[in-house]
N, CA and C atoms as a LAMMPS dump frame, in Angstrom:
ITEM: TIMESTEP
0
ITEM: NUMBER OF ATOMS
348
ITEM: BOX BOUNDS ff ff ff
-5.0000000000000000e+02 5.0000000000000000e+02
-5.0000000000000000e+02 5.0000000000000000e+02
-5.0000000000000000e+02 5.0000000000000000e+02
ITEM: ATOMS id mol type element x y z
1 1 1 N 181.934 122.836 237.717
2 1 2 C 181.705 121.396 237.676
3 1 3 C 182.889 120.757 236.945
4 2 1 N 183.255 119.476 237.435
5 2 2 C 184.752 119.128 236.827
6 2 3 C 184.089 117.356 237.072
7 3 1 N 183.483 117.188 235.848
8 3 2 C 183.272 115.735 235.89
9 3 3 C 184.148 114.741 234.748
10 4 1 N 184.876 113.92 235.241
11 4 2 C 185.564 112.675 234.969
12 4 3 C 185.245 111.732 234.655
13 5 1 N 185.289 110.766 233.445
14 5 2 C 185.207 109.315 233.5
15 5 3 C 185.805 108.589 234.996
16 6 1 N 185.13 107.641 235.1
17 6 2 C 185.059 106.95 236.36
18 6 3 C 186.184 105.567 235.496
19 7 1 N 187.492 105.485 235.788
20 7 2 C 188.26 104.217 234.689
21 7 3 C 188.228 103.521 235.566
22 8 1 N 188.795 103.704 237.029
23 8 2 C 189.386 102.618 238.028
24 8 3 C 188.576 102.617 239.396
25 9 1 N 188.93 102.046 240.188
26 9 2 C 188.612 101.768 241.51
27 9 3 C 188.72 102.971 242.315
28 10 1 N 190.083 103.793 242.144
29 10 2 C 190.47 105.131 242.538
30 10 3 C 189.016 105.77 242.032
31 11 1 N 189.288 106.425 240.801
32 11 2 C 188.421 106.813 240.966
33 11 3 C 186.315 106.757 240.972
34 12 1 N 186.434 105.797 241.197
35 12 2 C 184.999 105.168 241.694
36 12 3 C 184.758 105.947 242.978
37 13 1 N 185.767 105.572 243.674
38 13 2 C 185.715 106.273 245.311
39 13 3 C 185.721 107.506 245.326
40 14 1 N 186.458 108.082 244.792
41 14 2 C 186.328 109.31 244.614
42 14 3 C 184.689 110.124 244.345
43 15 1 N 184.578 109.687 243.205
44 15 2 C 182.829 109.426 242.888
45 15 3 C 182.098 109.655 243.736
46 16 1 N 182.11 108.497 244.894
47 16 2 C 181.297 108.028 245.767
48 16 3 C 181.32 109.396 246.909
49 17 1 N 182.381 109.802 247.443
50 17 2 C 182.616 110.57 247.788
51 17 3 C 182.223 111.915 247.686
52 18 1 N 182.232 112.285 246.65
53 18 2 C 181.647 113.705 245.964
54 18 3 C 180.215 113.421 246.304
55 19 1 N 179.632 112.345 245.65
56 19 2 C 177.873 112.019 245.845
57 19 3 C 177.711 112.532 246.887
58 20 1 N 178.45 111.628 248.259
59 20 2 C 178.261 112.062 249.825
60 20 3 C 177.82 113.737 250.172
61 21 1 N 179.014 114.188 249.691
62 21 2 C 178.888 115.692 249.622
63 21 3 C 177.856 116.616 248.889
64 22 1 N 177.662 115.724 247.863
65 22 2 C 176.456 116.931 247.191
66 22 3 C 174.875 116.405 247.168
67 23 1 N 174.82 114.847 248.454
68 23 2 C 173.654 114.035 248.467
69 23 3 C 172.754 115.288 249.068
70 24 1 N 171.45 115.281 248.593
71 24 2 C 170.497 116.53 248.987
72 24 3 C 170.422 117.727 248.254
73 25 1 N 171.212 118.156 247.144
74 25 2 C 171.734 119.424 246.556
75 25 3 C 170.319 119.457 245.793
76 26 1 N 170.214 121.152 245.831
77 26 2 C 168.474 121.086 245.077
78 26 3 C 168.485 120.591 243.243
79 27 1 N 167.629 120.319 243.174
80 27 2 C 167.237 119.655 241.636
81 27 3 C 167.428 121.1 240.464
82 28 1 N 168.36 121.042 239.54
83 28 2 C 168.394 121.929 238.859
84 28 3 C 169.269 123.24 239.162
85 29 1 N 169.919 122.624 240.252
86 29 2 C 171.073 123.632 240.831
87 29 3 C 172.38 122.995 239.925
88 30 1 N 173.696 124.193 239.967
89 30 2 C 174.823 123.61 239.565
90 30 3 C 175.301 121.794 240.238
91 31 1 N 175.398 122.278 241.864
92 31 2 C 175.531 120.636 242.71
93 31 3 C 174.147 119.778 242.09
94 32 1 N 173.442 120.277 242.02
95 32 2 C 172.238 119.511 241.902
96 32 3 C 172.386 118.475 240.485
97 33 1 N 172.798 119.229 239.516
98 33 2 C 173.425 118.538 237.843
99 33 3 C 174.572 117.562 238.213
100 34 1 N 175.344 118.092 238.766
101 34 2 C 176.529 117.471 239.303
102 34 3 C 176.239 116.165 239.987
103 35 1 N 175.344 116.383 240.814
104 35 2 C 175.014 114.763 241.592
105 35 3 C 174.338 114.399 240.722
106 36 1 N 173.725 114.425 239.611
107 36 2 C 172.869 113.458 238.762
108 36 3 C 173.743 113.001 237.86
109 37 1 N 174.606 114.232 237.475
110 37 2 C 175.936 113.168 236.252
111 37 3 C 176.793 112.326 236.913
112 38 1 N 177.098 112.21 238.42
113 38 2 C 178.087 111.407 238.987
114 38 3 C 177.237 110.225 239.317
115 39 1 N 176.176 110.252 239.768
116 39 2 C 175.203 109.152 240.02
117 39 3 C 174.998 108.436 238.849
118 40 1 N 175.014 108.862 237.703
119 40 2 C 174.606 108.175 236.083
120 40 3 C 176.201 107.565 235.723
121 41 1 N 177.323 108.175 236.134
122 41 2 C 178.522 107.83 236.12
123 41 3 C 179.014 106.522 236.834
124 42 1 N 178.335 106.341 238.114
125 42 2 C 178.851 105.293 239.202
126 42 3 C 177.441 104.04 238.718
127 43 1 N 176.786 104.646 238.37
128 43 2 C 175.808 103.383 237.968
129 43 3 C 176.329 102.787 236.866
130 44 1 N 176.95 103.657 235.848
131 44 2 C 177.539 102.745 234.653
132 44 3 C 178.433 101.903 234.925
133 45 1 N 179.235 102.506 235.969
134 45 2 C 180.452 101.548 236.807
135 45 3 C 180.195 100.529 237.145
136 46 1 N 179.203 100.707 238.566
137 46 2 C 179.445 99.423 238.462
138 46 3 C 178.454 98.225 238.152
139 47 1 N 177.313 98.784 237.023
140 47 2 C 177.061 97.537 236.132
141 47 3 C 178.153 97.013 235.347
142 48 1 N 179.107 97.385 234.691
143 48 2 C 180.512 97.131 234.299
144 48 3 C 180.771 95.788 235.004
145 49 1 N 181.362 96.929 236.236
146 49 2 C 182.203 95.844 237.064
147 49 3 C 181.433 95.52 238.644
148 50 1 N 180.609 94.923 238.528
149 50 2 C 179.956 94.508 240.077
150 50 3 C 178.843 94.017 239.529
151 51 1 N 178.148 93.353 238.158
152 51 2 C 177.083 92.883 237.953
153 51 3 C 176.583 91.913 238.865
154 52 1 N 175.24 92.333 238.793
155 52 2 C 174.432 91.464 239.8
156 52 3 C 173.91 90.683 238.77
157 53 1 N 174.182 88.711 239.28
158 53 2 C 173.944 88.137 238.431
159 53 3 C 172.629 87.512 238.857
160 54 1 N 171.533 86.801 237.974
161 54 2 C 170.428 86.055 238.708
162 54 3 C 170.331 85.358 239.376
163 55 1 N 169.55 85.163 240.596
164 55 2 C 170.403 83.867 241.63
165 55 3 C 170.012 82.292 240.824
166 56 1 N 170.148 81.285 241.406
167 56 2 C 169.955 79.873 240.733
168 56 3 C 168.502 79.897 241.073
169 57 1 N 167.804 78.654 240.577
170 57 2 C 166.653 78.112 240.298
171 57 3 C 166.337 77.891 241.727
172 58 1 N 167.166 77.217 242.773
173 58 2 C 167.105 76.613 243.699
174 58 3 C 167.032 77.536 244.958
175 59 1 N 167.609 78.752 245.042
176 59 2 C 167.861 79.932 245.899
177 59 3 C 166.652 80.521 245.611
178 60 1 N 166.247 80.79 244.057
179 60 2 C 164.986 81.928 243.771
180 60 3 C 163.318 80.872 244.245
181 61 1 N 163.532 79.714 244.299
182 61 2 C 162.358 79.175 244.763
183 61 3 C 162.401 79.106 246.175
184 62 1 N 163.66 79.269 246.601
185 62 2 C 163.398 79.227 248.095
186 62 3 C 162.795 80.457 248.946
187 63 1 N 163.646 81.637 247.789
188 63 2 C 163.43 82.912 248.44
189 63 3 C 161.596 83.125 247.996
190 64 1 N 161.309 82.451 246.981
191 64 2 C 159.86 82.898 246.657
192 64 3 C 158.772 82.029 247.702
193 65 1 N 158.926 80.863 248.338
194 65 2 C 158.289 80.295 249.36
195 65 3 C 158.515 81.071 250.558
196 66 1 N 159.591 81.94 251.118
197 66 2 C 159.781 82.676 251.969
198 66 3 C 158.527 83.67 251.809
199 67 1 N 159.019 84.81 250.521
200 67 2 C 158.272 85.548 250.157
201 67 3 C 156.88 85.071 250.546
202 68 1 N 156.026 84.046 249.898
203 68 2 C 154.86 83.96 249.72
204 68 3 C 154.183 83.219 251.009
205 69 1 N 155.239 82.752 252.368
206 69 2 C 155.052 81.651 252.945
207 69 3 C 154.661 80.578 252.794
208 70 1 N 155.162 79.419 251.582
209 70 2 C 154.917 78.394 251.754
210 70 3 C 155.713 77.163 252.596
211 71 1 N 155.063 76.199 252.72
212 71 2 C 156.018 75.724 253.605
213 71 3 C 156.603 74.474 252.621
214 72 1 N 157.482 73.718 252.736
215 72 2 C 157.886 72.545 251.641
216 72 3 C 157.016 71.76 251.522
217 73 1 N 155.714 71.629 252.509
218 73 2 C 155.029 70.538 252.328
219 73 3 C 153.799 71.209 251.324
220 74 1 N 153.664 72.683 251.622
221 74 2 C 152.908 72.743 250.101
222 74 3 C 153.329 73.101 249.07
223 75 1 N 154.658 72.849 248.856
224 75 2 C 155.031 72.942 247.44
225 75 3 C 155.899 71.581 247.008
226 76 1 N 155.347 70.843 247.899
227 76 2 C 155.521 69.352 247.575
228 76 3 C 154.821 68.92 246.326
229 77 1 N 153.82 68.81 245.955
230 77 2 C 152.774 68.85 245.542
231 77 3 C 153.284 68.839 243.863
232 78 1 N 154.434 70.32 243.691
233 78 2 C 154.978 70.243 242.381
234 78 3 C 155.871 69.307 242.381
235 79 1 N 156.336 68.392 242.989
236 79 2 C 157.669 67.564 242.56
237 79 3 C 156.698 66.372 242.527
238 80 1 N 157.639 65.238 242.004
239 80 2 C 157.012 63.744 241.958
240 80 3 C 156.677 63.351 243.303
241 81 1 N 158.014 63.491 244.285
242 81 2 C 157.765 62.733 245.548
243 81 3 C 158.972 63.997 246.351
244 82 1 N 158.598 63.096 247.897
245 82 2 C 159.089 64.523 248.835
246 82 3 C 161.145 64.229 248.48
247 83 1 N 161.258 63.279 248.401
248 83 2 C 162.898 62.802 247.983
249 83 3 C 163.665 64.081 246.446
250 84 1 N 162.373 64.382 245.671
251 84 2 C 163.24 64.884 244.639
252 84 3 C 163.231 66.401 244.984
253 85 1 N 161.774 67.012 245.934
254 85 2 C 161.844 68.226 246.036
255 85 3 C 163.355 68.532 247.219
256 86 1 N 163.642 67.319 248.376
257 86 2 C 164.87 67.701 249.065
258 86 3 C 165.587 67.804 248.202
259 87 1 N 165.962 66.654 247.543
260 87 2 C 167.281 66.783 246.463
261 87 3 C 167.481 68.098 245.619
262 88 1 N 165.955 69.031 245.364
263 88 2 C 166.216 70.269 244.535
264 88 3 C 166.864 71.142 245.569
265 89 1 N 165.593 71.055 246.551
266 89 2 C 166.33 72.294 247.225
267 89 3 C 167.958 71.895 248.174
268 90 1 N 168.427 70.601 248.303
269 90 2 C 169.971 70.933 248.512
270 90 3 C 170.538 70.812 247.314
271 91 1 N 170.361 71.262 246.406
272 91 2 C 171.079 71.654 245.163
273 91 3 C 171.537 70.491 244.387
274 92 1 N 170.926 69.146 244.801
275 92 2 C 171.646 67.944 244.25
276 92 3 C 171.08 67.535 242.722
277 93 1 N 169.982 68.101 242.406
278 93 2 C 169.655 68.072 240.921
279 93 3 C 169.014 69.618 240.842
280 94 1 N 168.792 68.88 239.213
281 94 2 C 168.369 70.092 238.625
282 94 3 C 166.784 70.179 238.653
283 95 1 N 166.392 71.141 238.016
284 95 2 C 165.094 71.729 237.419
285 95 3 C 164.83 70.425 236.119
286 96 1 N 163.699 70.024 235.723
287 96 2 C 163.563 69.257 234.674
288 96 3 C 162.824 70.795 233.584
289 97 1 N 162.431 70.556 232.377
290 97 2 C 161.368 71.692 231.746
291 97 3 C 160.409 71.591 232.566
292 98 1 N 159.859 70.57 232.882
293 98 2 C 158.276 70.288 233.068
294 98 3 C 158.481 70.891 234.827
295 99 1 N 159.18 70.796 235.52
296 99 2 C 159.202 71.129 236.825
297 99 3 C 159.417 72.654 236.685
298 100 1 N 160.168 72.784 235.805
299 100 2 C 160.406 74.639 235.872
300 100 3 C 159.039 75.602 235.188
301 101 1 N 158.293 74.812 234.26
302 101 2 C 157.04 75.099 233.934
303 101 3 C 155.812 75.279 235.341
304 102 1 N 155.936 74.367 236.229
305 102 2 C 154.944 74.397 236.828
306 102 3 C 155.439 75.571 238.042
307 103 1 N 156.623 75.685 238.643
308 103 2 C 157.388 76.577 239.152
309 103 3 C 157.285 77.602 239.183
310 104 1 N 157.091 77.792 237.474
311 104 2 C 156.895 79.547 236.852
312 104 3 C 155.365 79.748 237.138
313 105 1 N 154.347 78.908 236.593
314 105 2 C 152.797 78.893 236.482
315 105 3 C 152.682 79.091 237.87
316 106 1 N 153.025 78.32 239.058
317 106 2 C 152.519 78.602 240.457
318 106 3 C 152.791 79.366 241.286
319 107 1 N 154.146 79.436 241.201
320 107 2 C 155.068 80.204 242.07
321 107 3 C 155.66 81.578 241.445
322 108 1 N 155.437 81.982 239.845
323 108 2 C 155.635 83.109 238.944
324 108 3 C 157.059 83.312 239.17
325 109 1 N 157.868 82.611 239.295
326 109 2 C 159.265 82.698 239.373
327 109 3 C 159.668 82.941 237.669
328 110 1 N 160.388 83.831 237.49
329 110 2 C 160.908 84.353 236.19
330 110 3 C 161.052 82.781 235.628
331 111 1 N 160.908 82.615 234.094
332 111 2 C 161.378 81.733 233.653
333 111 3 C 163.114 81.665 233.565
334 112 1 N 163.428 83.046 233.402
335 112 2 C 164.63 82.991 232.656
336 112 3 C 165.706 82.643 233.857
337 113 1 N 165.571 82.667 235.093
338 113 2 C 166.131 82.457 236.554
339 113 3 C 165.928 80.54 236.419
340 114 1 N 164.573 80.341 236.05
341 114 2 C 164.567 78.764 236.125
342 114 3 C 165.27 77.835 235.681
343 115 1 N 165.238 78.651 234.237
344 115 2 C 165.801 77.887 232.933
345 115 3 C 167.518 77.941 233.223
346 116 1 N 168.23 78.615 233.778
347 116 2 C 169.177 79.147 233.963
348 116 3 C 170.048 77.843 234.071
């Protein structure tokens, strides 16, 4: 076994590569250790460098009416009038507290995505 810090892009691929080759290797075999330290290796990577960041307030309520099927007209209901819920969802304002409160309570959308 000849395992490396993962520094650059080079060797990331490289990484990735080896995984390919030893994807399936039995659990507790030499390959088998080997694909679990390179897999724990490329995950540190690329939380590093490729973080996945939270999406906006406006994307995560959309994707959660998808999710749950609502349609805009029943989640009209949380905004004042149908003018401010368009304006949220084309991104032209924001979240108020009190709108991101009821958001989270109905729709269980993370606060911390709301508040964002």
């Amino acid at each position: 076994m000849n395992i490396k810090p993962i520094r650059n892009e080079k060797d990331y691929q490289k990484a990735l590569e080896k995984i390919d080759i030893l994807w399936g290797s039995p659990k507790n075999s030499v390959e088998g250790n080997e694909l679990d330290l390179l897999i724990t290796l490329v995950e540190f990577y690329e939380l590093k460098n490729y973080p996945i960041l939270p999406p906006n307030p406006k994307d995560a309520t959309k994707f959660r009416m998808e999710q749950m099927g609502i349609s805009k007209v029943e989640i009209e209901k949380y905004f004042n009038n149908k003018k401010e819920l368009n304006d949220f969802l084309e991104g032209k304002i924001e979240l108020t507290l009190d709108l991101a409160k009821v958001l989270y309570q109905n729709l269980k959308i993370p606060a911390e995505v709301l508040l964002k």
